[in-house]
TORLODO-488863 format. One record per residue (C-alpha): residue number from 1; residue in one letter; x, z, y. Coordinates in steps of 0.2 Angstrom, whole numbers, plus 5000, padded with zeros to 4 digits. Layout:
// residues N
+--------+-------+------+------+------+
: drenba : marke :   px :   pz :   py :
+--------+-------+------+------+------+
:    NUM :     a :    X :    Z :    Y :
...
+--------+-------+------+------+------+
END
This chain:
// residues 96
+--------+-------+------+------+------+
: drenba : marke :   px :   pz :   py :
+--------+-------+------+------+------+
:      1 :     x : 4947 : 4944 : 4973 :
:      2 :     x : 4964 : 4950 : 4969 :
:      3 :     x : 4965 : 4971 : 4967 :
:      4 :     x : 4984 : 4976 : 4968 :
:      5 :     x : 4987 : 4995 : 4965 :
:      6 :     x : 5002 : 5007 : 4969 :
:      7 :     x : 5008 : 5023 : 4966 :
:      8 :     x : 5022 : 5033 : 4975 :
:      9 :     x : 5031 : 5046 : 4971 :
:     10 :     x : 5036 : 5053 : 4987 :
:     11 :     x : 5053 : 5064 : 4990 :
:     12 :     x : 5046 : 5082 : 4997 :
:     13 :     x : 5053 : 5083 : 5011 :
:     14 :     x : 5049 : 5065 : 5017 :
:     15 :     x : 5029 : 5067 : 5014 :
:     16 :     x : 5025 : 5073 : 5029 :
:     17 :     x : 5033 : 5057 : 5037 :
:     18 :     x : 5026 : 5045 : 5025 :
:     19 :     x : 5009 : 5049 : 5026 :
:     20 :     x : 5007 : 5042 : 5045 :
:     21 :     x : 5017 : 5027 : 5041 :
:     22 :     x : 5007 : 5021 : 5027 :
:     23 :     x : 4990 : 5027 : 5034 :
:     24 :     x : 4997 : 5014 : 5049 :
:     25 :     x : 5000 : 5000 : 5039 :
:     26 :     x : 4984 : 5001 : 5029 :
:     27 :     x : 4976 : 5000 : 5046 :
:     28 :     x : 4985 : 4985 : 5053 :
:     29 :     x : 4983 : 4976 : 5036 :
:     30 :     x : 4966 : 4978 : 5040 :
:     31 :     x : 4966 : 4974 : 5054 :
:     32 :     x : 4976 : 4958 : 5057 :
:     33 :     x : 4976 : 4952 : 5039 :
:     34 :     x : 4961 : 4940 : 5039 :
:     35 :     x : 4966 : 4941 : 5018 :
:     36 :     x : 4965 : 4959 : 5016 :
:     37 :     x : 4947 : 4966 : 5013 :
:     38 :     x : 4951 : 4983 : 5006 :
:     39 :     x : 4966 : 4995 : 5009 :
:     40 :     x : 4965 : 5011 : 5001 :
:     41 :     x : 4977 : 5028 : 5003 :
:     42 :     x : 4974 : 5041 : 4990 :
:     43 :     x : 4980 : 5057 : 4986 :
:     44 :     x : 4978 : 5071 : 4973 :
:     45 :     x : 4979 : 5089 : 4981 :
:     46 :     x : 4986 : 5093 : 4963 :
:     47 :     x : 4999 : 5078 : 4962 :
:     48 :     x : 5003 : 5081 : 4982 :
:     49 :     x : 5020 : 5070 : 4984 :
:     50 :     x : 5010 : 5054 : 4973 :
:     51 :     x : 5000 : 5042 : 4986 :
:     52 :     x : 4990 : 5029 : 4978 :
:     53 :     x : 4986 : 5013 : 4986 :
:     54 :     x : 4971 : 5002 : 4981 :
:     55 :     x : 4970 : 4984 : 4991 :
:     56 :     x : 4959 : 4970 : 4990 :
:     57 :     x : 4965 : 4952 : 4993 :
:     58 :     x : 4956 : 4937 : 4995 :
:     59 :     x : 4967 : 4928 : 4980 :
:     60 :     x : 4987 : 4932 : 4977 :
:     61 :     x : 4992 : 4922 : 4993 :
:     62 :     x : 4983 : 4934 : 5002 :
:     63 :     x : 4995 : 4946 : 4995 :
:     64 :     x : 5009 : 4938 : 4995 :
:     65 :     x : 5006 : 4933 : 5016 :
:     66 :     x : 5004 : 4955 : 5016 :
:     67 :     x : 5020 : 4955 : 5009 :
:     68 :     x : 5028 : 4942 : 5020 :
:     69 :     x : 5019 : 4951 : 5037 :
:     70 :     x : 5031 : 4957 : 5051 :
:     71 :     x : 5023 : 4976 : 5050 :
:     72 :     x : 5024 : 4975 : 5030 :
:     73 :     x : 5041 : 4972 : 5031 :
:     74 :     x : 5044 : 4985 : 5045 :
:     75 :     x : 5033 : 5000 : 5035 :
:     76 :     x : 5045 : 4995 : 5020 :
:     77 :     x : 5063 : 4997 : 5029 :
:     78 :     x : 5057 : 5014 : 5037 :
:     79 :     x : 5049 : 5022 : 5023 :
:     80 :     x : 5061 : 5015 : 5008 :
:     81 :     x : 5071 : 5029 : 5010 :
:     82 :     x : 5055 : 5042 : 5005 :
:     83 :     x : 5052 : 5037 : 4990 :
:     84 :     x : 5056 : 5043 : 4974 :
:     85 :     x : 5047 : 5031 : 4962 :
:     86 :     x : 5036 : 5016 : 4965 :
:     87 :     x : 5025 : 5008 : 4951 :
:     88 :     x : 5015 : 4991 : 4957 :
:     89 :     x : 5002 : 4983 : 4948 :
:     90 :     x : 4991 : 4966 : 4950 :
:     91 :     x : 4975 : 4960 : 4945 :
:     92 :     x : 4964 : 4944 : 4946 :
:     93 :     x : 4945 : 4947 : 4948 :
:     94 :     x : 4937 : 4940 : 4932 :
:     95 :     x : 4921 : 4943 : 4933 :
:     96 :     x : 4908 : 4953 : 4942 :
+--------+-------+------+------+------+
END
């Protein structure tokens, strides 16, 4: 497994936007990425403009096809503008 985590830092007054768009592409990453087993949104009602993202690959291909995905690139172009900050980080599965 590949994990990949991400952390946003959302403008304010673009949350309420962001929220459907991302909840959107987690779903068709699901959906029609046969590579994507996992695809987490996150929030902390304390940290309200941070999401965090946890996803699950099947290897760093499987990512990389995510990122290479006609709705991946679509989220990015509409939502690029939201945000403030953005952290991305990447794991291989060592062991169980």
């Amino acid at each position: 497994m590949f994990a990949v985590v991400v952390t946003f830092q959302i403008n304010p007054s673009d949350l309420a936007a962001f929220k459907p768009a991302m909840l959107a592409n987690a779903a068709t990453s699901l959906a029609d990425e046969t590579g994507c087993h996992r695809f987490d949104v996150c929030t902390d009602p304390a940290r309200p403009h941070e999401v965090f993202l946890y996803e699950l690959y099947t290897d760093a291909a499987a990512f990389d096809a995510h990122l290479a995905s006609a709705h991946f690139k679509a989220f990015d172009a509409q939502v690029a503008h939201m945000i403030a900050s953005k952290s991305v980080a990447t794991f291989a599965k060592v062991a169980s």
